[in-house]
C-alpha positions, 0 to 999 in steps of 0.5 A: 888189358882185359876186363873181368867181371868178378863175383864176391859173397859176403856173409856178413855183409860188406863193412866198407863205411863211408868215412875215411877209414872206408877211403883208405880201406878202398886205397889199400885195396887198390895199392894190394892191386898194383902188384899184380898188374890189376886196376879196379874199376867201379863195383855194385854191391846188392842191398843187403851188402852180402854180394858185390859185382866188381869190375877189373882190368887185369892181365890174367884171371890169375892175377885178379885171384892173387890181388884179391888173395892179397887182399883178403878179399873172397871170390866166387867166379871171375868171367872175362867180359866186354864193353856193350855200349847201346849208343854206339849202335845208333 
């Protein structure tokens, strides 16, 4: 499974509250994911929560873009990355 890096522009800000509407906003998005064979890692939102930096494994960019169509989420690039670790080099 690859692992992507995927971009996403909020103009209102991202609205995801920390509460159980929020968890199960997030569950479904995860639940939306399973269909297409993508497994979302962990996310890093900027503070002004108009940008997000997500973290996806998935088979293909084609899938991610059909999650996160699925989803109704929006997505500006999608760049296929890799794991750096630093200690691993010691």
């Amino acid at each position: 499974m690859a692992r992507y890096l995927v971009e996403r522009t909020f103009p209102d800000g991202l609205g995801i509250p920390a509460n159980a509407e929020g968890s199960a906003t997030c569950m479904g998005v995860v639940d939306g994911n399973s269909a297409f064979g993508v497994t979302w890692v962990h996310s890093y939102v900027q503070e002004d929560k108009r940008k997000t930096y997500c973290v996806y494994d998935g088979p293909d960019p084609e899938a991610i873009r059909n999650a996160a169509e699925r989803n109704g989420l929006p997505v500006d690039r999608i760049t296929k990355v890799a794991v750096l670790d630093p200690y691993f080099h010691r």
